[in-house]
OpenMM code with the backbone's topology and positions (N, CA, C; nanometers):
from openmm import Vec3, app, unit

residues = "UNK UNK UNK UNK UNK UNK UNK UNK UNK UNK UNK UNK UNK UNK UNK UNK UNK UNK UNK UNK UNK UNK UNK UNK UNK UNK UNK UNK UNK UNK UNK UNK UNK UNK UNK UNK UNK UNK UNK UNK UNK UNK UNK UNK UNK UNK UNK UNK UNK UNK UNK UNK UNK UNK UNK UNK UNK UNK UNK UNK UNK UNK UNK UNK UNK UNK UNK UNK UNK UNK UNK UNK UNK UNK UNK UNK UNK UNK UNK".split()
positions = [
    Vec3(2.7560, -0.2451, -1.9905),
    Vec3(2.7667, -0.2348, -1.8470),
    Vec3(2.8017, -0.3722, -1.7926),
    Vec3(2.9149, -0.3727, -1.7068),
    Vec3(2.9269, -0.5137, -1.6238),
    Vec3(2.8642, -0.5189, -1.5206),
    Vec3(2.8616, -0.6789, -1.4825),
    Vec3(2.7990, -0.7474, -1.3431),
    Vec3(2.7912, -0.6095, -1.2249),
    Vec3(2.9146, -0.5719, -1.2125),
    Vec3(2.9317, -0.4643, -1.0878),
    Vec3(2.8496, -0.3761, -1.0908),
    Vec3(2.8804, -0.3185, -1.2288),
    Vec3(2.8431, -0.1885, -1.2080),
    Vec3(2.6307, -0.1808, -1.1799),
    Vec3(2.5965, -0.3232, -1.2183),
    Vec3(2.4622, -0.3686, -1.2284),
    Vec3(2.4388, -0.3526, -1.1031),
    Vec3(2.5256, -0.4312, -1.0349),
    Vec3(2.4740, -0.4613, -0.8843),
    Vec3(2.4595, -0.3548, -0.8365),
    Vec3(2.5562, -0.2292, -0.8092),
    Vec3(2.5420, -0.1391, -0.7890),
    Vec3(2.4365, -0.0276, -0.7706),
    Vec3(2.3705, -0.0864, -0.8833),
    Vec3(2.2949, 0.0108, -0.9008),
    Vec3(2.1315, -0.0089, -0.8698),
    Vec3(2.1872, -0.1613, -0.7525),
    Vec3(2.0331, -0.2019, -0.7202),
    Vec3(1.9624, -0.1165, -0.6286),
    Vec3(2.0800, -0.1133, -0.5353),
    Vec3(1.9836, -0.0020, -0.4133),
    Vec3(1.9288, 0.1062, -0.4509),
    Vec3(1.9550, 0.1619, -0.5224),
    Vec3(1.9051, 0.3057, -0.5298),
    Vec3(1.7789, 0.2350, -0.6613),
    Vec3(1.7763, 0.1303, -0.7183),
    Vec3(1.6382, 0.1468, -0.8319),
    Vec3(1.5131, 0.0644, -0.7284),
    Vec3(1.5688, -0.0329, -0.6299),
    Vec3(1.5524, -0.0357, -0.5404),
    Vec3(1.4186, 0.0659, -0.3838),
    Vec3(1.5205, 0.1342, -0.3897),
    Vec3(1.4717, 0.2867, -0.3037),
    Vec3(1.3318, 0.3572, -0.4457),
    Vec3(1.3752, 0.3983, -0.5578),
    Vec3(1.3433, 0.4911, -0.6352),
    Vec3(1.2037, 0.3941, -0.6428),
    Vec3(1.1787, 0.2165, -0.6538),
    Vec3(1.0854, 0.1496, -0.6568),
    Vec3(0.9561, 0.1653, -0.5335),
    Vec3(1.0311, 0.1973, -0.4459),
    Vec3(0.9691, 0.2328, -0.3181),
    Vec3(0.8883, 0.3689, -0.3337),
    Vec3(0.9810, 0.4241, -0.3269),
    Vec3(0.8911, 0.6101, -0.3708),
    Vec3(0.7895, 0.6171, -0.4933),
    Vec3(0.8167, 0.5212, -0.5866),
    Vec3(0.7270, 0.5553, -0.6677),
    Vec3(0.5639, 0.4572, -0.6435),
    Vec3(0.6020, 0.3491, -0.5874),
    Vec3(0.4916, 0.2840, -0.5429),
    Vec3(0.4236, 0.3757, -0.3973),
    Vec3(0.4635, 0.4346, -0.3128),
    Vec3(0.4236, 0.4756, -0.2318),
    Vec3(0.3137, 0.5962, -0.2605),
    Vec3(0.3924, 0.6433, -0.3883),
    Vec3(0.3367, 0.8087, -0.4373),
    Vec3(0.2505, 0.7345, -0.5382),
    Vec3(0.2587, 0.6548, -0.5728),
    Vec3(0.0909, 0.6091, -0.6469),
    Vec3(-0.0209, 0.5241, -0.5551),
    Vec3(0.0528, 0.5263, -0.4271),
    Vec3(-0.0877, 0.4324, -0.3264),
    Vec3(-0.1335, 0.5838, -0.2479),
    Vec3(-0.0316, 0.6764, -0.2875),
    Vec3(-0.0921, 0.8354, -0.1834),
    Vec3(-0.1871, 0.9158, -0.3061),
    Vec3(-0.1696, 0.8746, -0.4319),
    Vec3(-0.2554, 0.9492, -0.4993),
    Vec3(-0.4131, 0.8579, -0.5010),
    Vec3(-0.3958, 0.7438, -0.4660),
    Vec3(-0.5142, 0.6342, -0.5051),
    Vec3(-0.5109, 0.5849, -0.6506),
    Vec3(-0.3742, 0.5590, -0.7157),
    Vec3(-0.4359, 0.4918, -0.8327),
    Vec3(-0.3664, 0.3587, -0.8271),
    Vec3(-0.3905, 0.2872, -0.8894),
    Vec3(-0.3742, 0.1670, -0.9372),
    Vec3(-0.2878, 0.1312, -0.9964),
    Vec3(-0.2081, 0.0201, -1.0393),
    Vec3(-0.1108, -0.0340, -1.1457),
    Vec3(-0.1320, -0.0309, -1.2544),
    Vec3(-0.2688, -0.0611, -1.2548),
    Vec3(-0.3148, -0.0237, -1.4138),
    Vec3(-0.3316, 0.0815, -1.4538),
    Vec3(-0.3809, 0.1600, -1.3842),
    Vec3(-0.4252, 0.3114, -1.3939),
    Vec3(-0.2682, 0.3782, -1.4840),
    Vec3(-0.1577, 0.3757, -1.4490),
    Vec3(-0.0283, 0.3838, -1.4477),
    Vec3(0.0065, 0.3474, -1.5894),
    Vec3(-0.0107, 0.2091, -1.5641),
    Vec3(0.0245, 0.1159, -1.6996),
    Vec3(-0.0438, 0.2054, -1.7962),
    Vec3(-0.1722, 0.2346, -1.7808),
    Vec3(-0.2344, 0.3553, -1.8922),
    Vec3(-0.1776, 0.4376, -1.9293),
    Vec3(-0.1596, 0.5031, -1.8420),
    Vec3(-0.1466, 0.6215, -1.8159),
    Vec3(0.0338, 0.6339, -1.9214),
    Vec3(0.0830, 0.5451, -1.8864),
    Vec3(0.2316, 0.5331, -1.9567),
    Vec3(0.2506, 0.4515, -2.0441),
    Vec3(0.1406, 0.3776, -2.1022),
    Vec3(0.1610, 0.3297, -2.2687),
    Vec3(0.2783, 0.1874, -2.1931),
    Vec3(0.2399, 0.1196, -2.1000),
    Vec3(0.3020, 0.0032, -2.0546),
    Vec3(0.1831, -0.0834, -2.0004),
    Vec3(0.2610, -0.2153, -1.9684),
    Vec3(0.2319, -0.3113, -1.9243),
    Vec3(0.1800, -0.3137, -1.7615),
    Vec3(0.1078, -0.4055, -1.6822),
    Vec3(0.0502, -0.3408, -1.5484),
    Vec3(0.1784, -0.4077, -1.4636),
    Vec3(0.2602, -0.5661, -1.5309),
    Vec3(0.3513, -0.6222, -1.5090),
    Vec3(0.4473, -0.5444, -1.4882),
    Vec3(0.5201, -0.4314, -1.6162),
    Vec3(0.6271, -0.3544, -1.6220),
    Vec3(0.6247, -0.2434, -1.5013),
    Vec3(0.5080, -0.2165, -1.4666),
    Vec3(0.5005, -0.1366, -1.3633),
    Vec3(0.5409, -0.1910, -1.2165),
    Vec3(0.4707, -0.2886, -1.2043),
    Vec3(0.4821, -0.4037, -1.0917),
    Vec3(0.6724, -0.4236, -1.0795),
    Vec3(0.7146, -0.4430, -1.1926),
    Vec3(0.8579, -0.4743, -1.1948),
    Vec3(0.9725, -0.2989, -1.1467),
    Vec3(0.8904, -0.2029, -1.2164),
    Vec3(0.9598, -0.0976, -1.1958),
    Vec3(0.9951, -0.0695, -1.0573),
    Vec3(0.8268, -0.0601, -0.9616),
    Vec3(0.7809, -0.0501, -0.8638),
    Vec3(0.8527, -0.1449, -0.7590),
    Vec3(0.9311, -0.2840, -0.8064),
    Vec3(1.0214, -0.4007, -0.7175),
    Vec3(1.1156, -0.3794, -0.7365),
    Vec3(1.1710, -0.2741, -0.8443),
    Vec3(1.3644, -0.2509, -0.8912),
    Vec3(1.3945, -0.3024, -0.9630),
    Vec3(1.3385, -0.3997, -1.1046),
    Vec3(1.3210, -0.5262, -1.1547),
    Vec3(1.3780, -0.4422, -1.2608),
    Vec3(1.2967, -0.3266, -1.3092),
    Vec3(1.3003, -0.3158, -1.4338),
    Vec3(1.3513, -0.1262, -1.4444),
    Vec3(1.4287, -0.0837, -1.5089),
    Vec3(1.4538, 0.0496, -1.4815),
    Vec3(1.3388, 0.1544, -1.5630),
    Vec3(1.3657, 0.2484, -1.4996),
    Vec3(1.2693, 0.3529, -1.5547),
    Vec3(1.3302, 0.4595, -1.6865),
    Vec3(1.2588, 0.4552, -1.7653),
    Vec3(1.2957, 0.5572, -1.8671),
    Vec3(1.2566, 0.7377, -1.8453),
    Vec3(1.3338, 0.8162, -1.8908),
    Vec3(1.3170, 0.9282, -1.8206),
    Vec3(1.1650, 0.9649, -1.8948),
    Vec3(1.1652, 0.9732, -1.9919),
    Vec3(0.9986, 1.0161, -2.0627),
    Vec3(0.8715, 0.9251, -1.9340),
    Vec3(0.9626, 0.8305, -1.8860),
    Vec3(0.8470, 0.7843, -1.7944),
    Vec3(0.8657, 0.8194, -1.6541),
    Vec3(0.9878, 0.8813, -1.6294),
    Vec3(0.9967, 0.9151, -1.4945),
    Vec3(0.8908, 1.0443, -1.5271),
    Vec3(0.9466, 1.1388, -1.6150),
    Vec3(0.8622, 1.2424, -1.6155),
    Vec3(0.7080, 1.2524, -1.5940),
    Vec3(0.6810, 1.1727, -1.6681),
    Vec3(0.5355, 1.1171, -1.6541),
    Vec3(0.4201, 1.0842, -1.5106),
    Vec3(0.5503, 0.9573, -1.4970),
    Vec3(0.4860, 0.9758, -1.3385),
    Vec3(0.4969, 1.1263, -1.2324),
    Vec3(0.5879, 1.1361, -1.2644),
    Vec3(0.6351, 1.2700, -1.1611),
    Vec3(0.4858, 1.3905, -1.1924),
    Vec3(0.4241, 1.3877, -1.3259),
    Vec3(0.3128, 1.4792, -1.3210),
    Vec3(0.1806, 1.3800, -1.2601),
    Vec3(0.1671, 1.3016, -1.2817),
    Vec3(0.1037, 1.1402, -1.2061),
    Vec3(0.0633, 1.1991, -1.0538),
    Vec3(0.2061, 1.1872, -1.0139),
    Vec3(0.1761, 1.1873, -0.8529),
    Vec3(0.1922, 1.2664, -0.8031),
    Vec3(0.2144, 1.4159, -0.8729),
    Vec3(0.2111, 1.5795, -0.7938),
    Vec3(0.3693, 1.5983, -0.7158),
    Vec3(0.4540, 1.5102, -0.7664),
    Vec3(0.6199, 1.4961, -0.6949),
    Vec3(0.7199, 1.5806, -0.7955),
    Vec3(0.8016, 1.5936, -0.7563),
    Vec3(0.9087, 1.6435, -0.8688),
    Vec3(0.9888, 1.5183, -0.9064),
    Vec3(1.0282, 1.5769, -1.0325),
    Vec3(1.1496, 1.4298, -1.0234),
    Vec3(1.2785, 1.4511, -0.9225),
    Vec3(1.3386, 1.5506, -0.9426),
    Vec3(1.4248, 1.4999, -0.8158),
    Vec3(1.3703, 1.4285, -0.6694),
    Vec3(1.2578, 1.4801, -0.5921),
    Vec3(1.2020, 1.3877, -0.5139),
    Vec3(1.2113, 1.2123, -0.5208),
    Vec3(1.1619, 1.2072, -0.6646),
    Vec3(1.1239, 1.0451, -0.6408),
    Vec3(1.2615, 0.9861, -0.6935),
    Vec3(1.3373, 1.0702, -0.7289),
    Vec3(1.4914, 1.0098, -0.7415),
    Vec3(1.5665, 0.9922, -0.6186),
    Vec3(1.5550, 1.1241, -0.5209),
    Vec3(1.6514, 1.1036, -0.4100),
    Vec3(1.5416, 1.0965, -0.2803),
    Vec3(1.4835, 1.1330, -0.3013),
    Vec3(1.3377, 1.1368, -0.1694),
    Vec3(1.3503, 1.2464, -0.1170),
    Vec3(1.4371, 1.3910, -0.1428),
    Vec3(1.4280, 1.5156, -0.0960),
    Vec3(1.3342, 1.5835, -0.1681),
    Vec3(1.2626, 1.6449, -0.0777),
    Vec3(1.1452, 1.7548, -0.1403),
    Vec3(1.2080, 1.8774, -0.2039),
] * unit.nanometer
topology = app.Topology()
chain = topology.addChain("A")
for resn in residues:
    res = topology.addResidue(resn, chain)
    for name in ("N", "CA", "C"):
        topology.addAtom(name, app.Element.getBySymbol(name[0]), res)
C-alpha cells in the first residue's frame, strides 16, 4: 500500500476509533477489560480507539459481541 492510499484511509479508522471507544464507555468497560477480553495489549487498544492502529476483523467481531453493536454499525455508524 502507498503513502496515499494510507492517508486515505485515516478518516474513516479515525471515525471507526470513535464508535468503538464510545460503545465501550456506553457498556462501562475499560481498556483493559477489552485488552482481555481480545488477547491484546491495553496500549493496542488505546491506539485502535485514536486510529493509530487498524483493527483485525476476528477483533472487530469480537468487540461487536463486547458492546451489543453490529459490525456494520461500528463500521459506518448506521444501526
Amino acid at each position: 500500500m502507498n503513502r496515499v492510499t494510507a492517508d486515505a484511509d485515516e478518516p474513516d479508522r479515525l471515525q471507526l476509533g470513535r464508535r468503538l471507544r464510545d460503545a465501550r464507555e456506553y457498556v462501562g468497560l475499560s481498556q483493559e477489560e477489552v485488552a482481555f477480553a481480545l488477547s491484546i495489549s491495553r496500549p493496542a487498544v488505546g491506539n485502535i480507539e485514536a486510529g493509530a492502529r487498524k483493527v483485525e476483523a476476528f477483533e472487530l467481531n469480537k468487540l461487536s459481541e463486547l458492546y451489543g453493536r453490529t459490525v456494520d454499525f461500528l463500521l459506518t455508524g448506521n444501526a
